[in-house]
N, C-alpha and C positions, 0 to 999 in steps of 0.2 A: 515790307514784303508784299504786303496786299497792293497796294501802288507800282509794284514793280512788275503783276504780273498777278494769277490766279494760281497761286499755291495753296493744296490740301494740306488739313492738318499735320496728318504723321510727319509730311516734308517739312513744315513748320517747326516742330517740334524738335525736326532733325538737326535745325538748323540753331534752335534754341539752346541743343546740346553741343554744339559745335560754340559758342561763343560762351555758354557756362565754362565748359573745358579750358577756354583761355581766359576765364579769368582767372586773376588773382598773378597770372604770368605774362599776356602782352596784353590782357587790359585793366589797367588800375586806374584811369582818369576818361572822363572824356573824351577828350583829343585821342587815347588810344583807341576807345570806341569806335568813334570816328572814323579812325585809319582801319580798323578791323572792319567796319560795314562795305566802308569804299574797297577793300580787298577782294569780300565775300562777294560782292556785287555791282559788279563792274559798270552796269547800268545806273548805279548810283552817279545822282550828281548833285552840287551846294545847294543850288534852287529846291530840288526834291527833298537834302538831307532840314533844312533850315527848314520845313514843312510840317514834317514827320516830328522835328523835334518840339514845334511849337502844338502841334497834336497831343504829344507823349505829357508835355506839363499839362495841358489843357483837363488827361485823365487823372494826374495824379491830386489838380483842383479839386475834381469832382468826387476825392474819395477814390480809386481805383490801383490798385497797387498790384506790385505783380509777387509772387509767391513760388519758391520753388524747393524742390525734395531736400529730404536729407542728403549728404551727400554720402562715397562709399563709405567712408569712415565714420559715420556716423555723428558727420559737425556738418553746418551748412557756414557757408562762406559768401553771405549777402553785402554788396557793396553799399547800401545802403539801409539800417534797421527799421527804419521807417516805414520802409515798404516790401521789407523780403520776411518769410518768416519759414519756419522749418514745420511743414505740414503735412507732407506724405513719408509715410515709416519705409517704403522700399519702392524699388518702381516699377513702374505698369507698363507694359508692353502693348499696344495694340499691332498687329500686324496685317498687312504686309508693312514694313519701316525699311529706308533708304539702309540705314544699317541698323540690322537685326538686335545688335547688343549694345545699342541704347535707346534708353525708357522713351515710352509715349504716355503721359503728357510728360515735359522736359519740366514746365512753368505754371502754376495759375493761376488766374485775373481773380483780383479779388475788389469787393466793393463792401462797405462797412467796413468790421475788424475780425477777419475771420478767425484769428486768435483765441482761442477756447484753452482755458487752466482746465477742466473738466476731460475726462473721457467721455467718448463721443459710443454711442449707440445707434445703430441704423436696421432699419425695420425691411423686408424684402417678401415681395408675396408676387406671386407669377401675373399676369395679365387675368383681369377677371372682366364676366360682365359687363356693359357698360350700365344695367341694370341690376343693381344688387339689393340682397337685402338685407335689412340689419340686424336680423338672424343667425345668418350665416355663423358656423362654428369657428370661421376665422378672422370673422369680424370681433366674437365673443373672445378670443384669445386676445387679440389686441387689447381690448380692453381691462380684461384680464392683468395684462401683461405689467400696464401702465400705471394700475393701481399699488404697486409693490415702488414705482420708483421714487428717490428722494430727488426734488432739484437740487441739493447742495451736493448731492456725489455724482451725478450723469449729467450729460446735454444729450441731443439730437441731432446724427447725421442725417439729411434726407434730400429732397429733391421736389420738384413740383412737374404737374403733367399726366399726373397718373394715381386714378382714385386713392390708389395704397399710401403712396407718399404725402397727398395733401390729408387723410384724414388723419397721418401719424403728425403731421405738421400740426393740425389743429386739436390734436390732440395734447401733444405735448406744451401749447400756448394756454390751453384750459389748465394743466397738471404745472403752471411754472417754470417749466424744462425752456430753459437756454435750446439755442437752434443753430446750425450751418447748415446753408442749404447749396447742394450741387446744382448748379443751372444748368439744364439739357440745351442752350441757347446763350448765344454772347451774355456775357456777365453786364455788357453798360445795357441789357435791356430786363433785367429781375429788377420787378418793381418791390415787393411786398416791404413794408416801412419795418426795421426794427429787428430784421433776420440779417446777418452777413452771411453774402455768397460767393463763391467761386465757381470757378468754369474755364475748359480749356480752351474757350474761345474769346475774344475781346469784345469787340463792336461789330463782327460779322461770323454768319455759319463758314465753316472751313471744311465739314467733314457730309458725307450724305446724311441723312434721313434716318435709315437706318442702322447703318455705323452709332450716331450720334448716343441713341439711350445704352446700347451699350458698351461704352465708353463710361456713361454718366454712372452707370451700377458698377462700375469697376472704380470707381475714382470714390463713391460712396463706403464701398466695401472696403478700400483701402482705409481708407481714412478713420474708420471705426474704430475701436478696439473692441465691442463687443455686437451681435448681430443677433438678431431675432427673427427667424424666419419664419413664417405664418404656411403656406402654400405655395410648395413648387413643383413646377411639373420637370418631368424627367424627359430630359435629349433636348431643353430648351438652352436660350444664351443665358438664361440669370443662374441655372446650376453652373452651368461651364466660369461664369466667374466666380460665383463664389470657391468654386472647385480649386479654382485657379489660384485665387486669393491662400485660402488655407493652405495649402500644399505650399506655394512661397514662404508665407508667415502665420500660420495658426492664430488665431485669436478665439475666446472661447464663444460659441453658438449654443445662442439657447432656442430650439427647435419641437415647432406646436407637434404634436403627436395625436391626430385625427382620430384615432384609433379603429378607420376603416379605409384603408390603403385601395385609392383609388386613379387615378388618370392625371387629375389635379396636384395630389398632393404626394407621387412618387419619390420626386426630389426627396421629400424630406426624410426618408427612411433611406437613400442612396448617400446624402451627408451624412445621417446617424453610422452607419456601417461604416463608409469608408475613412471617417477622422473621429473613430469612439476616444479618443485622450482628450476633445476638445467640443464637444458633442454633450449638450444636454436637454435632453428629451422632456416636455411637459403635457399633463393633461388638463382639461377643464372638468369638474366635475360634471354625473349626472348622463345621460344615453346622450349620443348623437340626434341633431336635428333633425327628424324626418321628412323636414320641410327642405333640405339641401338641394342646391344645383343639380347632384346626380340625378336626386328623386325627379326632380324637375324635368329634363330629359327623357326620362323613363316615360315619363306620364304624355309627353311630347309623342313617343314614339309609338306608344299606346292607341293614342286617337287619332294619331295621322296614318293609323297604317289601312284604313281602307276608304278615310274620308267621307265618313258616314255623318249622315247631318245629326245636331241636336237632338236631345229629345225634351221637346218641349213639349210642356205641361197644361198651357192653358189653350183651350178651345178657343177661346172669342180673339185670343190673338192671332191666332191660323184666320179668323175667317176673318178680320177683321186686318191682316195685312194688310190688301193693297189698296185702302183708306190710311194710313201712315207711310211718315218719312222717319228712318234712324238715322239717331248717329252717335255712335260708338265709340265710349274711350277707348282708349288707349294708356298701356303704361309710359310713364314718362323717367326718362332716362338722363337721369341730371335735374338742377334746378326747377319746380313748379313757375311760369308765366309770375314773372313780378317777383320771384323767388332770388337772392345772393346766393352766390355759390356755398358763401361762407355757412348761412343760415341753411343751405341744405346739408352740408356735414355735418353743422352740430346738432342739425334734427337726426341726423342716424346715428351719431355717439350716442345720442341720447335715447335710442330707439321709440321716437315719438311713432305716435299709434299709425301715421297715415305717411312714416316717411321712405316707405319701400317705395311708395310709386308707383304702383301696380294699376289697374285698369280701373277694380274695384276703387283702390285710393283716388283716381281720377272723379269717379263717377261721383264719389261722398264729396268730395271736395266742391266740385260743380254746383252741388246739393247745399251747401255750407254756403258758399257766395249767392245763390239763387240767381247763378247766372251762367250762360253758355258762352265762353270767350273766344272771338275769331280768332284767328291764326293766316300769315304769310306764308308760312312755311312752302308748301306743296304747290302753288300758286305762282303762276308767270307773273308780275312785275308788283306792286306794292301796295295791292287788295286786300287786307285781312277778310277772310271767309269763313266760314261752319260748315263744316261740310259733313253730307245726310246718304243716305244712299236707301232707295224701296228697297232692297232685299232685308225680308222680318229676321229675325235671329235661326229658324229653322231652313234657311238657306244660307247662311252664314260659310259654310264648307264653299262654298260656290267662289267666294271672293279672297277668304284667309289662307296667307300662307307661314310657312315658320321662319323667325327670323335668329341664324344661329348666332350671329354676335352679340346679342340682346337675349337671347334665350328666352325669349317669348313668341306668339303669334301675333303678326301683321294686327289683326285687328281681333278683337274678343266678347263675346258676348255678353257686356253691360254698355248699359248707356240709355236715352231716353225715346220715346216716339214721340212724334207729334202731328197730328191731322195733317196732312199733305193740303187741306182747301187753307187752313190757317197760314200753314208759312208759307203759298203762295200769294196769300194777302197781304203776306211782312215780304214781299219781293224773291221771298226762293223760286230758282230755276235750275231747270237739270244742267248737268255740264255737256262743252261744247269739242267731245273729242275730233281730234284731226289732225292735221301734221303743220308746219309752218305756214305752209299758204294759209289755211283755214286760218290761224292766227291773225294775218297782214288783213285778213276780208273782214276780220268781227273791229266793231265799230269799238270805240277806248271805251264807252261805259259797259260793253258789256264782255270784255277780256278779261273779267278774274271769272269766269264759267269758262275757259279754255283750259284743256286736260290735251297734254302732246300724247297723240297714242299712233303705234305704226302701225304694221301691217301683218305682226308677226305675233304668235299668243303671247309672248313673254314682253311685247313690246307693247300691247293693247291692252286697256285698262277699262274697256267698256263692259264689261263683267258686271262693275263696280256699281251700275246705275248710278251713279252717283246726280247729286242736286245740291247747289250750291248758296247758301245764304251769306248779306255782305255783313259785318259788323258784330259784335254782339248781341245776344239775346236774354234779357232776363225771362226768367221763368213765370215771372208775374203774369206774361203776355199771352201764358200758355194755360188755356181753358177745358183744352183736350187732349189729354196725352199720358203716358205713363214711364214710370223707371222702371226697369229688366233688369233682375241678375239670376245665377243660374239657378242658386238653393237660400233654401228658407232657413241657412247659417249666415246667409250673406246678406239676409235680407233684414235677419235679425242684428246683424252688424251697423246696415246705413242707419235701421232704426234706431239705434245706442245713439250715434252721432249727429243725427239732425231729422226734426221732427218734416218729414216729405207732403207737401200738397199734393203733390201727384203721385196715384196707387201705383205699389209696385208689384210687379208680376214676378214671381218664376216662374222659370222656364223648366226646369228639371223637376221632377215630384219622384218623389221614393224614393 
């Protein structure tokens, strides 16, 4: 099909249903296939068919099998057992479909042995942060949840792509738990060793971007027999599937119960109400986290609502400003620099001390290695830099803005100073804003100090004062300077974790 032309999934699918329908009645062999393809597709021809077919052995070499539903009766009729198996309990509809009243997916690619004696369990929590913490009351549920299961009664539906899914993944590899994973992307491209996957797609995307995940939570949902829902919000696509799910075929849901009904986690009191026969509600012991998302927010909209600077604490720092250069962590959102993805989940199952990520956790960290590590990131072509900025922390309002997909602010008031004569001597220079021309004029050694900024405030970035230094820095080098956080809790915190050459100041007192 894909060599014949650019057909989307559903049409695929449609078509998938159209040659299951015959089999078992004009196709029992080959040769019938054959005669059914050249029918269906008149553009077919020996050269293309003799291609396709050496292709199709090529995937079944490599492991890759194709997989399709029960049928209505509740038998499936694979012409080959080797590679068909009865995997989905009813079928799934995505629409809009060529014809309405039959299923999307029809078939799916399977690689390993997707095959599970066990019932299948799948975990579902709404889109979160891409900064979390490992706090969270629904992060605590998970784990909660996991510590009751046996590996010889349950496995693990799930998926990859999406914090929720891979920590239940690695969760369930620490607990023993068997795994099937839905792949939101062609099946010939799931790497992970030692999981069998499926997916309604083969060696190529067939459906958009966003069609695609939820497709992927509805084939998970299916495939379940039991679900665990952590956080959902209410009027999103993962209620509507799960919604969707139950109302076809109920299966029993066992559903966290926050026990402060808020934005986040509406779904889950709109499942408990509307399918209570199949609906079972849990709590975790002990008051909710006062450290939550919401709180989070709150405190957000607290301090931005008139943009009022700092209040900082120490006098010699005000006057002693504009003899320093800052530079400011940042929370880190995913993997620490040198970090596996892998070892950063199981730093948050494990709630290790510093693996939220947070600004502060940047700064301690920094302190731990006695070293300031550049970064490409922000920078035109493939300079790692450190980048500093004069404004002291009680001008901080002047450059920070909030960033809501991270639910933190742009930049935050920890991080280090350092004599502005000294990291001129280690080669720091301010940066060189300006538009492309300015780029083609500055000479190649000195274009990682190039910052694109227009003409527009939202486009200009000269606020920032920023100054740019190339490489790393150890702190050895630094003879004058000090670490900033805002209270004498936080200060008492870097103190716990690594003993500081360089004094550290608050900035907040009282």
């Amino acid at each position: 099909m894909k060599r014949l032309g650019k057909i989307q999934g559903v049409e695929q699918h449609w078509l998938f249903n159209r040659l299951l329908d015959a089999h078992g009645e004009k196709v029992r062999s080959e040769g019938d296939l054959r005669s059914w393809m050249f029918a269906a597709f008149p553009a077919l021809n020996s050269r293309l068919w003799d291609t396709c077919r050496k292709q199709a052995n090529g995937f079944l070499e490599a492991g890759i099998g194709v997989f399709r539903r029960r049928a209505a009766g509740g038998h499936s009729s694979p012409s080959d057992e080797r590679h068909s198996a009865d995997i989905l309990s009813q079928p799934l509809r995505v629409p809009p479909s060529p014809c309405p009243s039959l299923p999307c997916p029809a078939v799916l690619f399977g690689k390993g042995s997707p095959s599970l004696d066990l019932p299948l369990l799948a975990v579902f929590n709404s889109r979160k942060p891409r900064l979390v913490s490992p706090d969270s009351r629904w992060f605590e549920a998970l784990r909660f949840f996991f510590r009751c299961l046996d590996s010889r009664e349950i496995a693990v539906a799930g998926s990859t792509g999406t914090l929720t899914y891979d920590l239940a993944s690695a969760l369930a590899s620490r607990c023993g738990l068997a795994q099937l994973a839905v792949a939101p992307f062609p099946v010939q491209a799931f790497r992970p060793a030692g999981i069998p996957a499926l997916s309604c797609m083969l060696d190529s995307a067939t459906c958009s971007k966003g069609k695609t995940p939820i497709c992927r939570d509805r084939i998970v949902a299916a495939l379940a027999s039991f679900h665990l829902v952590l956080e959902i919000r209410a009027g999103g696509n993962l209620l509507a599937v799960l919604e969707e799910i139950q109302a076809k075929s109920p299966r029993r849901e066992f559903i966290f119960d926050p026990g402060a009904p808020d934005s986040s986690n509406a779904g889950n009191y709109a499942l408990l109400r509307k399918f209570p026969e199949h609906a079972c509600a849990f709590k975790l012991p002990g008051p909710p986290d006062s450290t939550s998302v919401a709180s989070l927010k709150n405190k957000k909209r607290l301090s931005a609502k008139n943009g009022a600077p700092l209040n900082v604490g120490s006098a010699s720092l005000l006057c002693a400003g504009g003899n320093y250069l800052f530079h400011y962590t940042r929370a880190c959102a995913g993997p620490w620099p040198g970090q596996t993805y892998r070892q950063y989940l199981l730093d948050l199952l494990d709630r290790h001390p510093l693996s939220g990520h947070s600004a502060l956790d940047a700064l301690i960290r920094i302190l731990q290695e006695a070293t300031i590590r550049a970064g490409a990131g922000i920078v035109r072509g493939r300079e790692a830099v450190i980048c500093w900025s004069s404004h002291p922390p009680h001008e901080l309002f002047l450059m920070r803005k909030w960033n809501r997909a991270l639910v933190r602010w742009t930049v935050e008031p920890y991080g280090i100073a350092v004599r502005r004569d000294i990291l001129r001597s280690l080669g720091a220079k301010p940066a060189v804003y300006g538009s492309d021309r300015t780029w083609s004029r500055l000479g190649e050694s000195e274009r990682y100090r190039f910052q694109l900024s227009g003409s527009t405030p939202s486009a200009s970035w000269r606020h920032e004062r920023e100054w740019r230094l190339r490489g790393d820095l150890p702190l050895g080098k630094i003879n004058a300077g000090f670490v900033f956080v805002q209270t004498e809790e936080e200060k008492a915190r870097v103190s716990a974790y690594v003993n500081s050459k360089l004094p550290i100041v608050v900035l907040k007192r009282g």
